[in-house]
C-alpha positions, 0 to 999 in steps of 0.5 A: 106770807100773802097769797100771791107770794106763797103761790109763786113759792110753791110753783117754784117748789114744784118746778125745782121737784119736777127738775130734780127727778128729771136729773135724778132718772137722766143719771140712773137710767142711762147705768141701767140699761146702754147701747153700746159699739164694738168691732172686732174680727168675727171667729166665724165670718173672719172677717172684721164686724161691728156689733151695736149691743144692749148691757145692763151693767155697762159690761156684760151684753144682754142682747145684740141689736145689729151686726154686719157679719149678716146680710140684714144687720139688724136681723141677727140669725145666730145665739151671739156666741161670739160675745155671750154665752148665757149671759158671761162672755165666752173664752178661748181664741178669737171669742175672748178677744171680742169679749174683751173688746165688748168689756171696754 
């Protein structure tokens, strides 16, 4: 090969290496950490809320972003037991249903 072809060789090579780990983070990352939405009718408001949610493994929520039960959606005042409770979702009532809902 001459010089010009083998440059133009590698820059594809590289190229088509960039794309690929582009791909590759695009489908991995999005399964290690998502946002998700749920509604439900909150045990303690009585009322329906919609919460927006961080889960690591697509089911079990981590964290809660937002949720309409308060004045201020994004500042969440309370420890989210309506849809966690150290890191497993809480039973009896009302709670499971949000759990079950937040699992879908």
């Amino acid at each position: 090969m001459d010089g010009l072809l083998l440059g133009w060789f590698t820059t594809f090579l590289v190229a088509l290496g960039v794309v690929l780990m582009l791909v590759i983070a695009v489908v991995l990352l999005p399964r290690a950490v998502r946002m998700r939405t749920a509604s439900f009718v909150c045990p303690w408001r009585r009322r329906t809320v919609t919460v927006r949610y961080v889960t690591c493994d697509g089911t079990h929520p981590v964290t809660m972003v937002s949720c309409t039960a308060f004045a201020d959606p994004t500042i969440v005042t309370c420890g989210a037991p309506c849809i966690c409770g150290e890191g497993r979702p809480t039973g009896g009532g009302a709670g499971r249903e949000a759990a079950e809902l937040l699992a879908d």
